[in-house]
mmCIF entry with sequence, helices, sheets and N, C-alpha, C, O atoms, coordinates in Angstrom:
data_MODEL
# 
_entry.id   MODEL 
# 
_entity.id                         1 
_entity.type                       polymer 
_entity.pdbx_number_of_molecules   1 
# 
_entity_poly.entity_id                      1 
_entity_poly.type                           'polypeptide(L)' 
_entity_poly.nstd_linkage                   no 
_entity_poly.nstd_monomer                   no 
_entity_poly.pdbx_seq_one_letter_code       
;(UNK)(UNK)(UNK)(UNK)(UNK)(UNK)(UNK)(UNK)(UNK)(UNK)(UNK)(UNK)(UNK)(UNK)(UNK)(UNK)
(UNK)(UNK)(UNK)(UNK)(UNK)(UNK)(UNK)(UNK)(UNK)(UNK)(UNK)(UNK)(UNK)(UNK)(UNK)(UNK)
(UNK)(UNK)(UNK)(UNK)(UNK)(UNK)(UNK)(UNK)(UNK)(UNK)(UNK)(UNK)(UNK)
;
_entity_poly.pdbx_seq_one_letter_code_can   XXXXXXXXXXXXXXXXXXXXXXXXXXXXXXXXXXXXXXXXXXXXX 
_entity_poly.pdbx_strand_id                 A 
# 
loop_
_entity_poly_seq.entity_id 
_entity_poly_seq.num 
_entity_poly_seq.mon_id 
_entity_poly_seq.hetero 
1 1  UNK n 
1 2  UNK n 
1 3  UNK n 
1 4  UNK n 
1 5  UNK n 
1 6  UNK n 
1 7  UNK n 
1 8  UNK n 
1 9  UNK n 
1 10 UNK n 
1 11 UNK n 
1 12 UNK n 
1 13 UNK n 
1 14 UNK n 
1 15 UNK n 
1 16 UNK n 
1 17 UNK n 
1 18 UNK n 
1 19 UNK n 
1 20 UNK n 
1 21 UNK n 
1 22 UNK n 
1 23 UNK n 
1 24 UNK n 
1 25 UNK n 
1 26 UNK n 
1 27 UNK n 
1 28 UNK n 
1 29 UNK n 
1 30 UNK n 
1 31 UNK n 
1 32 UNK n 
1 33 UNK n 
1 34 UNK n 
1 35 UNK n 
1 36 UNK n 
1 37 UNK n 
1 38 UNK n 
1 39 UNK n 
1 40 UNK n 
1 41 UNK n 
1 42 UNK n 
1 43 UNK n 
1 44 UNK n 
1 45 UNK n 
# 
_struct_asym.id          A 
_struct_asym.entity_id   1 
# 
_struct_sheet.id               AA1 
_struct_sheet.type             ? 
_struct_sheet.number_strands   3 
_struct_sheet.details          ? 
# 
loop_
_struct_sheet_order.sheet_id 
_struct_sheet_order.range_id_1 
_struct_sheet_order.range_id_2 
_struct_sheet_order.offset 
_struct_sheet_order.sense 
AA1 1 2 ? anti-parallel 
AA1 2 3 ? anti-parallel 
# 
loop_
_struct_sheet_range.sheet_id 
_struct_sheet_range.id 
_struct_sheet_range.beg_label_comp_id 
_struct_sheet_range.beg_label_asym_id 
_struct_sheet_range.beg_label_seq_id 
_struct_sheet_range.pdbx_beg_PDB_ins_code 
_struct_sheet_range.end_label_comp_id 
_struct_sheet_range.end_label_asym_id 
_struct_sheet_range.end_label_seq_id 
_struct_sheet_range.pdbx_end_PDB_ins_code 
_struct_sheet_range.beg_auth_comp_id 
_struct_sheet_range.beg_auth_asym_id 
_struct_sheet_range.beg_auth_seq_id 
_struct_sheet_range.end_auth_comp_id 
_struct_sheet_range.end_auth_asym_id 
_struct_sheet_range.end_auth_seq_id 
AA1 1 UNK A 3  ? UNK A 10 ? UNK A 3  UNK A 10 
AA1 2 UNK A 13 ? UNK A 22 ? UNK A 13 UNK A 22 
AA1 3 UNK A 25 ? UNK A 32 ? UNK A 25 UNK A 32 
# 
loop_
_atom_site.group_PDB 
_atom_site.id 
_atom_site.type_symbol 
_atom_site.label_atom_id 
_atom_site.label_alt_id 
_atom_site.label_comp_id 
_atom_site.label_asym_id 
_atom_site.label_entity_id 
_atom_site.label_seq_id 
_atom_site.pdbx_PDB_ins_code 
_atom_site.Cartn_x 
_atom_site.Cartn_y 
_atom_site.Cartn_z 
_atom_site.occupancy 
_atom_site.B_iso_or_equiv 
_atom_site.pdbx_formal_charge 
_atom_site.auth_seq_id 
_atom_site.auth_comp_id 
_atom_site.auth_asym_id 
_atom_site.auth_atom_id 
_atom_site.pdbx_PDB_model_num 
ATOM 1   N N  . UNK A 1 1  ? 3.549  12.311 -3.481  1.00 0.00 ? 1  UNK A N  1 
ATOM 2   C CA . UNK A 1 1  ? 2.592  12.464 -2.407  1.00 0.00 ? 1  UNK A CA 1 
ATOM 3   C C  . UNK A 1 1  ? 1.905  13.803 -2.574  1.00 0.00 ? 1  UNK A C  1 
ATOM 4   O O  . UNK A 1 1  ? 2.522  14.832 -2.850  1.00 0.00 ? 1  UNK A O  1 
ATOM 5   N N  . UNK A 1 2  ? 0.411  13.729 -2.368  1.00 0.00 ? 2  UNK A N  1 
ATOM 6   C CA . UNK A 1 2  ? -0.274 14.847 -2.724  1.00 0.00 ? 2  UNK A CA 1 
ATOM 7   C C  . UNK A 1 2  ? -0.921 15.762 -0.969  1.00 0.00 ? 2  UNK A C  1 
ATOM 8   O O  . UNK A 1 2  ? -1.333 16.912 -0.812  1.00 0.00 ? 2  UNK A O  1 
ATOM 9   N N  . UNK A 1 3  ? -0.780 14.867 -0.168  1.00 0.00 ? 3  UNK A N  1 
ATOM 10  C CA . UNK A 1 3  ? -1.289 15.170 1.317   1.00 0.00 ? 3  UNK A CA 1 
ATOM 11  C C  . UNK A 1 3  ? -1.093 14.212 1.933   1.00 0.00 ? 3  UNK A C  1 
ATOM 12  O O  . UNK A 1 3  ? -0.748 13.172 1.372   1.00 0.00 ? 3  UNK A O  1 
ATOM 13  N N  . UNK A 1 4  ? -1.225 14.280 2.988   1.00 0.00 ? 4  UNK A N  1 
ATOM 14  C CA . UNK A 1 4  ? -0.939 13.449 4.558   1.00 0.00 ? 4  UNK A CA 1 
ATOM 15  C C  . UNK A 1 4  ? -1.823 13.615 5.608   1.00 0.00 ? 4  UNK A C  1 
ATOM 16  O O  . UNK A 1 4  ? -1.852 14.737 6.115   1.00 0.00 ? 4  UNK A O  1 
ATOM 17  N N  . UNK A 1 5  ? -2.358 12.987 5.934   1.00 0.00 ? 5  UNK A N  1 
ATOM 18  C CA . UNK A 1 5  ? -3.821 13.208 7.065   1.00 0.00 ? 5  UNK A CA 1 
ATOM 19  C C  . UNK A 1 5  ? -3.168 12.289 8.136   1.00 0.00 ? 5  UNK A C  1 
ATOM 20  O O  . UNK A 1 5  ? -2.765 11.181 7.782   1.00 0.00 ? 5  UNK A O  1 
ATOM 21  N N  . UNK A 1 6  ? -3.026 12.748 9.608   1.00 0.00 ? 6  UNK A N  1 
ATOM 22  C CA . UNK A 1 6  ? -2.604 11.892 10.657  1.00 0.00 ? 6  UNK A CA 1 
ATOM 23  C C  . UNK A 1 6  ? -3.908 12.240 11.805  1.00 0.00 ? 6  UNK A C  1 
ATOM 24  O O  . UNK A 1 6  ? -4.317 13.360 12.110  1.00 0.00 ? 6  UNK A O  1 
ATOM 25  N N  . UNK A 1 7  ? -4.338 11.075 12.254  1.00 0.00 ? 7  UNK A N  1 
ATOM 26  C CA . UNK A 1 7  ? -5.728 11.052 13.023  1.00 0.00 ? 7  UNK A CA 1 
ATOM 27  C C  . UNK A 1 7  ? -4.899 10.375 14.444  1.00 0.00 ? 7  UNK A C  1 
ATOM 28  O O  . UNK A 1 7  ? -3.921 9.661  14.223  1.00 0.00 ? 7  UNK A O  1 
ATOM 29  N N  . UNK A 1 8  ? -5.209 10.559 15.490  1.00 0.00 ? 8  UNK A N  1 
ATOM 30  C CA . UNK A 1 8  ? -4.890 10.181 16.656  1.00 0.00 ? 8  UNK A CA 1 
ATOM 31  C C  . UNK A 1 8  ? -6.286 9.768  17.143  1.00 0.00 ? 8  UNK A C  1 
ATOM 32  O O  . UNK A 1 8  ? -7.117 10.666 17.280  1.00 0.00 ? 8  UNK A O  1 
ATOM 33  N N  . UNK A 1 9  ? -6.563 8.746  17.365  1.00 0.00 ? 9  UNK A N  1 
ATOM 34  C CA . UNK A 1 9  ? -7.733 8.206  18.088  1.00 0.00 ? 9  UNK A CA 1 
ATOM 35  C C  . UNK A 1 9  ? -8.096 8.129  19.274  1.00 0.00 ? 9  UNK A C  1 
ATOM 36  O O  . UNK A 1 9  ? -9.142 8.533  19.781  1.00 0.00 ? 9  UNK A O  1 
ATOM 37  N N  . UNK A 1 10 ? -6.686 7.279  20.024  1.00 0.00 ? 10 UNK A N  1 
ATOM 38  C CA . UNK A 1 10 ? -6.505 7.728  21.269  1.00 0.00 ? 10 UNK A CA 1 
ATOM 39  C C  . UNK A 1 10 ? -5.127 7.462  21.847  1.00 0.00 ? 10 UNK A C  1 
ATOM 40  O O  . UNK A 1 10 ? -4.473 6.772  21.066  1.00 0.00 ? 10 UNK A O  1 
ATOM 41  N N  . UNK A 1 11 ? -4.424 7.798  23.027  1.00 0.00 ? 11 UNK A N  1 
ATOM 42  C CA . UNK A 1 11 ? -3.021 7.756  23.470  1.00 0.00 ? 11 UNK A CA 1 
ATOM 43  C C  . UNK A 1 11 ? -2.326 6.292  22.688  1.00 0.00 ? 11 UNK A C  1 
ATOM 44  O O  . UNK A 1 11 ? -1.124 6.346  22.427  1.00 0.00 ? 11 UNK A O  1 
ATOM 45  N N  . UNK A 1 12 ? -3.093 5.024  22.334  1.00 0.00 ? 12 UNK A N  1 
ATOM 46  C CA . UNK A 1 12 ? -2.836 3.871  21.594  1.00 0.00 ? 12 UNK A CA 1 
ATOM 47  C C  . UNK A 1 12 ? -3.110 3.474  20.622  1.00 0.00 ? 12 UNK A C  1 
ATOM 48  O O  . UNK A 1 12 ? -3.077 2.251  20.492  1.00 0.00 ? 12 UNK A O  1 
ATOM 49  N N  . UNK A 1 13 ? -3.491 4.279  19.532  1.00 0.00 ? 13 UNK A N  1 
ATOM 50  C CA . UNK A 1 13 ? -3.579 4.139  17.973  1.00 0.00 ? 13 UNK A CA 1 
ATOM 51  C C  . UNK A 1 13 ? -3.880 5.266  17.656  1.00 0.00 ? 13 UNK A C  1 
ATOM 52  O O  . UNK A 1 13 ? -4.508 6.047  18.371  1.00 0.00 ? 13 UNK A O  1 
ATOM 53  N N  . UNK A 1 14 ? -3.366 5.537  16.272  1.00 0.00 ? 14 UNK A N  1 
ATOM 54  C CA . UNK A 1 14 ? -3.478 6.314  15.153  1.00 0.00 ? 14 UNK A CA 1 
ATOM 55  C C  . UNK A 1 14 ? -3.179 6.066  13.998  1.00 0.00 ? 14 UNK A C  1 
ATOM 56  O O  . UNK A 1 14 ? -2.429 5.106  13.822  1.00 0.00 ? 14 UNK A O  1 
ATOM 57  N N  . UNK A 1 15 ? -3.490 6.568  13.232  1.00 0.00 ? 15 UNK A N  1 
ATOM 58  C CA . UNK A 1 15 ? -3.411 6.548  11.383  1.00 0.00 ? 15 UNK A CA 1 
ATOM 59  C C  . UNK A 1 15 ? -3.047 7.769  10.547  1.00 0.00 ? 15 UNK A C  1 
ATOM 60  O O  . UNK A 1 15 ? -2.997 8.969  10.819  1.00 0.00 ? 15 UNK A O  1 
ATOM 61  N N  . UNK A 1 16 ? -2.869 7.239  9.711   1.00 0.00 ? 16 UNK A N  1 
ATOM 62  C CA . UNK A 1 16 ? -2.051 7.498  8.392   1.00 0.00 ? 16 UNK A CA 1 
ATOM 63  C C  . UNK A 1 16 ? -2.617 8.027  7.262   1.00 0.00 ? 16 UNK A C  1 
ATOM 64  O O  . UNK A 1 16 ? -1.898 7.392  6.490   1.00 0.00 ? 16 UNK A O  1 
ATOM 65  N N  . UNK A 1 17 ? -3.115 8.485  6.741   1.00 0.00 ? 17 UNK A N  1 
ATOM 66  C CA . UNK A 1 17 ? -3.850 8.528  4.708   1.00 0.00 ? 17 UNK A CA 1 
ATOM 67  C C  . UNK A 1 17 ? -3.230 9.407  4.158   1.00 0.00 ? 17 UNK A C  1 
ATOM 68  O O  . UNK A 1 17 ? -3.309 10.635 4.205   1.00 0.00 ? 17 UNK A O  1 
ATOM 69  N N  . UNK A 1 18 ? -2.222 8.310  3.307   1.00 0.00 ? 18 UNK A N  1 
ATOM 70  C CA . UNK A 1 18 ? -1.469 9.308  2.492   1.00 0.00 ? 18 UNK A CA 1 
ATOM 71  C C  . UNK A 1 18 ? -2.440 9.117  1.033   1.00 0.00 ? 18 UNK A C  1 
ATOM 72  O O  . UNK A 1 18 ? -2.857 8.032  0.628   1.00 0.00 ? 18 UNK A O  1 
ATOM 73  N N  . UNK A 1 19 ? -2.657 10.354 0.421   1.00 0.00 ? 19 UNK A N  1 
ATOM 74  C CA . UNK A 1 19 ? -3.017 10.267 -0.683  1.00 0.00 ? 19 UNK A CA 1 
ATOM 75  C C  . UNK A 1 19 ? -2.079 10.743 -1.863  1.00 0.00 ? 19 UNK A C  1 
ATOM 76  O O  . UNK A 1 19 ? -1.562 11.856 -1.768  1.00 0.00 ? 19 UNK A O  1 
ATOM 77  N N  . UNK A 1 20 ? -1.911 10.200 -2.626  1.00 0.00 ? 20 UNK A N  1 
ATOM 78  C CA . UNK A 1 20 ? -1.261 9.962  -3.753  1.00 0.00 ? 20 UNK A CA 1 
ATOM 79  C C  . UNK A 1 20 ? -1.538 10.132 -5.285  1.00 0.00 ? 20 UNK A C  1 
ATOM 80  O O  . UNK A 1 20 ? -2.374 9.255  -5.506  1.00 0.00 ? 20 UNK A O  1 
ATOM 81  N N  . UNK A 1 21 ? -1.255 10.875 -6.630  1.00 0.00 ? 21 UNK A N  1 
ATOM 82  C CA . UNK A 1 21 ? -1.808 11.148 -7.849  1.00 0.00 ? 21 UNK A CA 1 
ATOM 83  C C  . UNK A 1 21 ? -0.812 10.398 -8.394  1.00 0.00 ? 21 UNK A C  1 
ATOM 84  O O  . UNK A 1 21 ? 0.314  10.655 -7.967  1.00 0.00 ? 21 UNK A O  1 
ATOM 85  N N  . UNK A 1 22 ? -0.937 9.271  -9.478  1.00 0.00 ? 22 UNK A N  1 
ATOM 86  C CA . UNK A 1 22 ? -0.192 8.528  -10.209 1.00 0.00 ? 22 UNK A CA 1 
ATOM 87  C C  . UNK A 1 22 ? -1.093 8.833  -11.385 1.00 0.00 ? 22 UNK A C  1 
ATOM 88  O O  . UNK A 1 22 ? -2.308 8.959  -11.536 1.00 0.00 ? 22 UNK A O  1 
ATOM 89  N N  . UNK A 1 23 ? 0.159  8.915  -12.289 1.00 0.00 ? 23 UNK A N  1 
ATOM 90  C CA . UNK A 1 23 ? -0.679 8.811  -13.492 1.00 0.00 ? 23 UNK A CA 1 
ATOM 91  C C  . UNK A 1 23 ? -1.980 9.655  -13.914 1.00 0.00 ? 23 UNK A C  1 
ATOM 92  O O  . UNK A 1 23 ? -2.784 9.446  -14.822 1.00 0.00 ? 23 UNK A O  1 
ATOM 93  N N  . UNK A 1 24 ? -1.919 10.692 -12.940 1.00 0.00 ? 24 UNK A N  1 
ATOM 94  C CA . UNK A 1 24 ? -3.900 11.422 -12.825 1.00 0.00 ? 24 UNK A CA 1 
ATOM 95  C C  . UNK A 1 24 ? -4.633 10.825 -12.710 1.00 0.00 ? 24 UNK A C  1 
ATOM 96  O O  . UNK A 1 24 ? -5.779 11.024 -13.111 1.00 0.00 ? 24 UNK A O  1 
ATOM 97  N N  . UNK A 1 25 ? -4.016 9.357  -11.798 1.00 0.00 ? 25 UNK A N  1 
ATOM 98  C CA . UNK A 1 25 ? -5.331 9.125  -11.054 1.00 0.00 ? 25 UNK A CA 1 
ATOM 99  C C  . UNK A 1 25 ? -5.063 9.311  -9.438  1.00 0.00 ? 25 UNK A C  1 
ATOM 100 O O  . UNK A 1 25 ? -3.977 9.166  -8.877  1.00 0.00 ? 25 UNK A O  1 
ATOM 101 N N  . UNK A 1 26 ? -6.245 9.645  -8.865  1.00 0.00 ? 26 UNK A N  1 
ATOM 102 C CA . UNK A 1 26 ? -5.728 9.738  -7.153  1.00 0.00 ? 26 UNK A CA 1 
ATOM 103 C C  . UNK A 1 26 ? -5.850 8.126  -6.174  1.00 0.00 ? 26 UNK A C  1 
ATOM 104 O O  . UNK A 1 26 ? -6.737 7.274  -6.186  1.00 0.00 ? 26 UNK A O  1 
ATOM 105 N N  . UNK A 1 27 ? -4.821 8.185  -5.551  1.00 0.00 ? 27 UNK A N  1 
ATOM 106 C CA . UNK A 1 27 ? -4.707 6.969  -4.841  1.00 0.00 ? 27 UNK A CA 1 
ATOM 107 C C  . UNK A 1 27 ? -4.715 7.086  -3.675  1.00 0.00 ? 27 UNK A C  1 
ATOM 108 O O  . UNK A 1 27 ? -3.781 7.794  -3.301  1.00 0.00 ? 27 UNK A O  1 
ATOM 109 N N  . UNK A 1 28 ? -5.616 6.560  -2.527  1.00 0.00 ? 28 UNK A N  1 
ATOM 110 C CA . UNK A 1 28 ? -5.621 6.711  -0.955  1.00 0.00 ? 28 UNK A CA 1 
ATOM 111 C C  . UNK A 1 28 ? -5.196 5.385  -0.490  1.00 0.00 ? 28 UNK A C  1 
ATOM 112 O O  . UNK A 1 28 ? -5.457 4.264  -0.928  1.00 0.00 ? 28 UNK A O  1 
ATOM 113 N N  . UNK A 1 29 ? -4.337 5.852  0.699   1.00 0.00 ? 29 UNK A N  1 
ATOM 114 C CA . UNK A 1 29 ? -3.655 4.254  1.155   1.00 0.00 ? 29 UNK A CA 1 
ATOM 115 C C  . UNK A 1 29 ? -3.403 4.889  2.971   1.00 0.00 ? 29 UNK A C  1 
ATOM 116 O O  . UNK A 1 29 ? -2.704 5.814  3.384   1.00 0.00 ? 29 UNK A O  1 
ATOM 117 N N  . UNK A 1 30 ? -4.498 3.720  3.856   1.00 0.00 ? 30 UNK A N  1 
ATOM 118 C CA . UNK A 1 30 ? -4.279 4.477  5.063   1.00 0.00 ? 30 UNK A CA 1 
ATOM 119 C C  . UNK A 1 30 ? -3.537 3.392  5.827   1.00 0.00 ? 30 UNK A C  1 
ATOM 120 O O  . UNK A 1 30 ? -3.817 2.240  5.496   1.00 0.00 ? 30 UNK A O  1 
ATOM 121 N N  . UNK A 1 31 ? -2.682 3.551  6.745   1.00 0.00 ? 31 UNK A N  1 
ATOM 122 C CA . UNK A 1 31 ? -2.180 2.830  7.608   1.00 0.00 ? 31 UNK A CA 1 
ATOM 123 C C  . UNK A 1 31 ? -2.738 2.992  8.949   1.00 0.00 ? 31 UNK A C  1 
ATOM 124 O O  . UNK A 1 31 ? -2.885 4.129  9.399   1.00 0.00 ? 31 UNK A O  1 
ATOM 125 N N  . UNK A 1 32 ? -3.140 1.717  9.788   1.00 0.00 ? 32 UNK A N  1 
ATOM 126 C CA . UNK A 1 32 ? -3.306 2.162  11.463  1.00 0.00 ? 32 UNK A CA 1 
ATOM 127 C C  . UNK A 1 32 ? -2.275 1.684  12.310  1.00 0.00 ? 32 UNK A C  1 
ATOM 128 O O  . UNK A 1 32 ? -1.698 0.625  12.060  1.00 0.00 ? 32 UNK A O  1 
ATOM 129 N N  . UNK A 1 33 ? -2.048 2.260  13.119  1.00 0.00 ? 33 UNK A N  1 
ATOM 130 C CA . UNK A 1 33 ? -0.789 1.788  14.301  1.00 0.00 ? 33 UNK A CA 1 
ATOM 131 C C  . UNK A 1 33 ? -1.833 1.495  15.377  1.00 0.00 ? 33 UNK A C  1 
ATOM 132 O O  . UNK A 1 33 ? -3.014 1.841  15.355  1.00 0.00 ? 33 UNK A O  1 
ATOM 133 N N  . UNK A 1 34 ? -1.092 0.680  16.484  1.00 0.00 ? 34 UNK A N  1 
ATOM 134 C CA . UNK A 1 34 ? -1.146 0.659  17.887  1.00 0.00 ? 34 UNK A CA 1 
ATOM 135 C C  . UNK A 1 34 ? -0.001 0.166  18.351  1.00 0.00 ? 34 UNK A C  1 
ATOM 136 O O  . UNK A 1 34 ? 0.854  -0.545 17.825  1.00 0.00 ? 34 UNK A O  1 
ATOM 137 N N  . UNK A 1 35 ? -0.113 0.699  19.541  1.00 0.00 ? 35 UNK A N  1 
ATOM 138 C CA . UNK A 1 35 ? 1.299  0.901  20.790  1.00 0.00 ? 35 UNK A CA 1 
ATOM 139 C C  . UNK A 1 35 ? 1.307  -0.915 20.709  1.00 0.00 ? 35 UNK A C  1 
ATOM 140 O O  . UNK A 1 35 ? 0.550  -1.561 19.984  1.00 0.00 ? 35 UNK A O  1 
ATOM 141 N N  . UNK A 1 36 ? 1.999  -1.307 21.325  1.00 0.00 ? 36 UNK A N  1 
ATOM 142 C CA . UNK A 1 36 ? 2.123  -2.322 21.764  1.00 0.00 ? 36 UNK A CA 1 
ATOM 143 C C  . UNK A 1 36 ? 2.912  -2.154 23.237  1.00 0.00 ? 36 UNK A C  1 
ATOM 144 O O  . UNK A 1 36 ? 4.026  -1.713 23.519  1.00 0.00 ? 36 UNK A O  1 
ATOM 145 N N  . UNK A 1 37 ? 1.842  -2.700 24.032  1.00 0.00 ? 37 UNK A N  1 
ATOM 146 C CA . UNK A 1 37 ? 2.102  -2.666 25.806  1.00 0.00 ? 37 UNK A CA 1 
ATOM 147 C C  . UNK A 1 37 ? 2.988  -3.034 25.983  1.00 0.00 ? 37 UNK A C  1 
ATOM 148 O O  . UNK A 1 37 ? 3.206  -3.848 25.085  1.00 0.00 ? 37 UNK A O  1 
ATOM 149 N N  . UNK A 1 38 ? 3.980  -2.980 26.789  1.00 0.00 ? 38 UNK A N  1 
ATOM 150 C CA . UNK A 1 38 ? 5.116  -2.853 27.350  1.00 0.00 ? 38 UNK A CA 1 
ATOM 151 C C  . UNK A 1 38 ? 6.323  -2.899 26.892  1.00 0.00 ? 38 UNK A C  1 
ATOM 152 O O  . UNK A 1 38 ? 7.309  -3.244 27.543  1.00 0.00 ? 38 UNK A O  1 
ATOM 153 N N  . UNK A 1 39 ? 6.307  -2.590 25.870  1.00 0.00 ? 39 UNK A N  1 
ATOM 154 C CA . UNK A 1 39 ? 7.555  -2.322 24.657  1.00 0.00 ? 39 UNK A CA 1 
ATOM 155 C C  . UNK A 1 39 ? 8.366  -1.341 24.898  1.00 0.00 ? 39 UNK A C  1 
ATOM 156 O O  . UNK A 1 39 ? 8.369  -0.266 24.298  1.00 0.00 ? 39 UNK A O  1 
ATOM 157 N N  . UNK A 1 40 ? 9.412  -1.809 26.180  1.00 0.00 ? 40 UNK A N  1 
ATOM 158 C CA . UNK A 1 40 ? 10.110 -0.380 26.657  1.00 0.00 ? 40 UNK A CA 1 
ATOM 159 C C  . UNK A 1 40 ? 9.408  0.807  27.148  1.00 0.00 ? 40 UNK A C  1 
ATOM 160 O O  . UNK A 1 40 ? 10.066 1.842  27.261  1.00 0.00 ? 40 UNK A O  1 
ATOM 161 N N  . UNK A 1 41 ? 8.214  0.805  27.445  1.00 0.00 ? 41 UNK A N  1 
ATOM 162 C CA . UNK A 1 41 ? 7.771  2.123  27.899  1.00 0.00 ? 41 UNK A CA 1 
ATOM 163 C C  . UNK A 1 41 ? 7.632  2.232  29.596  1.00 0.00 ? 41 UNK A C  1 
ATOM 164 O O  . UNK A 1 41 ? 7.108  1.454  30.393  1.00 0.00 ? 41 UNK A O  1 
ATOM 165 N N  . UNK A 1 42 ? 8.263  3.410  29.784  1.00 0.00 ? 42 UNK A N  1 
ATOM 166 C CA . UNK A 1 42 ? 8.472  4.045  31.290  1.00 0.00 ? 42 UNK A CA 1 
ATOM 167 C C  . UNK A 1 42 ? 6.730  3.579  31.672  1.00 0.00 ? 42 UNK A C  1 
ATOM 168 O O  . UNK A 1 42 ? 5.797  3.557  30.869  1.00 0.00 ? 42 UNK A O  1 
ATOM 169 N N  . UNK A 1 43 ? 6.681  3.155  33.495  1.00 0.00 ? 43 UNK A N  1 
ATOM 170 C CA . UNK A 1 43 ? 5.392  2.431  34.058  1.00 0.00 ? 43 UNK A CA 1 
ATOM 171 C C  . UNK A 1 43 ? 4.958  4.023  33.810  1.00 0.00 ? 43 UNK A C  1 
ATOM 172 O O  . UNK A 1 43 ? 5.652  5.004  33.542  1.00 0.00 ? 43 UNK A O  1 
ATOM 173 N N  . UNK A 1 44 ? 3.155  3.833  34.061  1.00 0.00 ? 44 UNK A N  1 
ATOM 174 C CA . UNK A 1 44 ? 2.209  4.939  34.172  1.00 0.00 ? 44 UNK A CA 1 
ATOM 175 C C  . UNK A 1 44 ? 2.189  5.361  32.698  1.00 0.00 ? 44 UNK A C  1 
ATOM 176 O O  . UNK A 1 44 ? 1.648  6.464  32.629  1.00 0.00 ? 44 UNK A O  1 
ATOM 177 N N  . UNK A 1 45 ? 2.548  4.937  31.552  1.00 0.00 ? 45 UNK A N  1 
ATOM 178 C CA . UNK A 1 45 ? 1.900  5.319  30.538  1.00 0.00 ? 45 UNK A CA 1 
ATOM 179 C C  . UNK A 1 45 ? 0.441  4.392  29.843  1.00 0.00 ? 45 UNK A C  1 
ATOM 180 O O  . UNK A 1 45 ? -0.147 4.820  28.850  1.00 0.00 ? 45 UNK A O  1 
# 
């Protein structure tokens, strides 16, 4: 792993871009999350 970029969009998604050097070449690979509603979370969030 060459860096890590974490973006928060808003209180219910964010992402990931890990970039990566294999071989000398560079590789970007981003992941996005979101919360999923009511998955154990205390009311008022």
């Amino acid at each position: 792993m060459h860096d890590l970029t974490l973006t928060f969009n808003d209180r219910d998604h964010f992402s990931q871009g890990w970039f990566l050097r294999i071989d000398g070449k560079h590789n970007r690979t981003v992941f996005e999350f979101e919360r999923v509603k009511g998955a154990g979370q205390p009311s008022g969030w």
